[in-house]
C-alpha positions in Angstrom: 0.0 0.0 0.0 1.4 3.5 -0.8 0.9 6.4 1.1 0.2 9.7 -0.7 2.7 13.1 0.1 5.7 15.0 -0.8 8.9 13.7 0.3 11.8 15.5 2.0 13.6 15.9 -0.6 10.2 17.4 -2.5 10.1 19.8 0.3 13.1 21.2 0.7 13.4 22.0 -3.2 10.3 24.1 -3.0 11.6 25.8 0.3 14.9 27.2 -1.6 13.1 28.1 -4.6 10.8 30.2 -2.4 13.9 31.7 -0.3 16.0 32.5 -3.3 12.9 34.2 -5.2 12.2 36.1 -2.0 15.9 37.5 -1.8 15.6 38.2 -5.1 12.7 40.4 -4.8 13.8 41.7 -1.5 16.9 43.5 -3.2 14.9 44.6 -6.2 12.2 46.5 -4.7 15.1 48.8 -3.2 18.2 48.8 -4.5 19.2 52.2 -4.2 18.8 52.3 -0.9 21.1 49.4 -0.1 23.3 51.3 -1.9 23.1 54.4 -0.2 23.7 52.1 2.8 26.3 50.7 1.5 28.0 54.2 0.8 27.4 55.6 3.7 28.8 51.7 5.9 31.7 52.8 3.7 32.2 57.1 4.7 31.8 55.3 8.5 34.8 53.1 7.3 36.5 55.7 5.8 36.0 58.2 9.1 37.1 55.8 11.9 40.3 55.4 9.1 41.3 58.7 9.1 40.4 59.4 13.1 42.6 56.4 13.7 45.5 57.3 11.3 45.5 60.8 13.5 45.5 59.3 16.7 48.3 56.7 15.6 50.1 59.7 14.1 49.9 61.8 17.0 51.2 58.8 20.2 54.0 58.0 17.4 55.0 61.9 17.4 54.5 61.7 21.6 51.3 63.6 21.4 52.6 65.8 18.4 49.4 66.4 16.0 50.0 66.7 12.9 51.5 69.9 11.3 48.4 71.2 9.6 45.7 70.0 12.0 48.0 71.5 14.6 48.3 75.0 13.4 44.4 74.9 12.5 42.2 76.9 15.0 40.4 74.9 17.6 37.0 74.9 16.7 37.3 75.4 13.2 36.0 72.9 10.7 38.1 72.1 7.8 37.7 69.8 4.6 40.2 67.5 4.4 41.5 67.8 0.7 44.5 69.9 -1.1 43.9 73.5 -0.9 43.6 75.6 -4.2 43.1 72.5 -6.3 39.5 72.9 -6.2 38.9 71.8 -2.3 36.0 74.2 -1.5 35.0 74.3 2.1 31.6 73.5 1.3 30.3 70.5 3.6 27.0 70.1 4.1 27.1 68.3 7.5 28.6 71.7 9.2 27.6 75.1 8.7 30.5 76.5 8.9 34.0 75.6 7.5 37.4 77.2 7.7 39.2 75.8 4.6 40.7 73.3 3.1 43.5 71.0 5.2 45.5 68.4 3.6 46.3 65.5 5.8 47.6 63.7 3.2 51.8 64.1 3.4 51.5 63.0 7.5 49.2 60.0 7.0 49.5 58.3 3.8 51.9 55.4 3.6 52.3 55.5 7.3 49.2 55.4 8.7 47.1 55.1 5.8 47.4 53.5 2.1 45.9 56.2 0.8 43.5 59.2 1.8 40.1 57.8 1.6 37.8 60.1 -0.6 34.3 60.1 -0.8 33.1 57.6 -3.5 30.2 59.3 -4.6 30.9 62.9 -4.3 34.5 63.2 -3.6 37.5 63.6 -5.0 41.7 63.8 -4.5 41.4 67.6 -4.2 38.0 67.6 -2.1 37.6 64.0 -0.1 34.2 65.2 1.2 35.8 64.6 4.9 36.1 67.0 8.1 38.2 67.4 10.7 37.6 69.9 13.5 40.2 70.1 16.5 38.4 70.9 19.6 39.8 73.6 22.1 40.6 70.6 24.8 42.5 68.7 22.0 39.3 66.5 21.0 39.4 65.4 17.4 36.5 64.5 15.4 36.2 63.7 12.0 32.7 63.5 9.2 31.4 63.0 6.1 30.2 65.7 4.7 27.6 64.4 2.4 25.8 60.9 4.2 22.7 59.9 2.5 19.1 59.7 2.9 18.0 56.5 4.0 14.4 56.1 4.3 14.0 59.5 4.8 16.6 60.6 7.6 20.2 61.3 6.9 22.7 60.2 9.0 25.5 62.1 11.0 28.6 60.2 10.3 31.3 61.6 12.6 33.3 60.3 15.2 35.7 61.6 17.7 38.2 60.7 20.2 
């Protein structure tokens, strides 16, 4: 006598077809906003970098900042890029901006590979970064242009 059903194997097949259909839709009723997630998981990346790369620069100097960010006002916001080769100082996240800072000749190759830059609206001259160095010696670094994600942008900065 034989009994009448699906078998495992039956079962599980239909299962994965419904879970891999599922993903499928899942990440085409959205995708640009995984991908402003994905950007802005990056610009946190990129900001704890270049926090880190300070910090590491400034213990191996025995509490030395670097020469730019050390003659910047405290207080001051600056965009990190290479002044006059079209760094402007606008950032969106702060109001107000100093100018233009380049990091770049103390960190990279040291501390960092290269100066991380903004990979949707940055560039060598104008990473899309800030730095502001706090009258008590606090550092904090941004983005300057984090993304809407379902409706709210984000503040990317950190500080130490």
């Amino acid at each position: 006598m034989k009994k009448k059903g699906f078998t495992l194997i039956e079962l599980l097949i239909v299962i994965a077809i419904i879970a891999i259909l599922a993903a499928i839709i899942y990440v085409a009723v959205d995708p640009v906003r995984r991908l402003s997630e994905a950007r802005n998981a990056e610009r946190w990346s990129s900001v704890n970098s270049i926090l880190n790369a300070v910090l590491k620069y400034t213990v191996d100097n025995q509490g030395v900042l670097p020469s730019n960010l050390s003659a910047a006002t405290a207080g001051n916001y600056y965009v990190l890029g290479t002044a006059g080769s079209g760094c402007n100082t606008t950032c969106t996240a702060q109001a107000t901006q100093a100018a233009c800072l380049d990091l770049s000749n103390n960190l990279v190759s040291t501390y960092l590979a290269s100066m991380p830059i903004d990979s949707k609206t940055g560039s060598a001259a104008n990473t899309d970064y800030y730095i502001m160095k706090s009258s008590t010696g606090r550092i904090m670094v941004g983005a300057c242009d984090a993304e809407s994600v379902g409706g709210t942008t984000p503040t990317i900065s950190v500080s130490r």
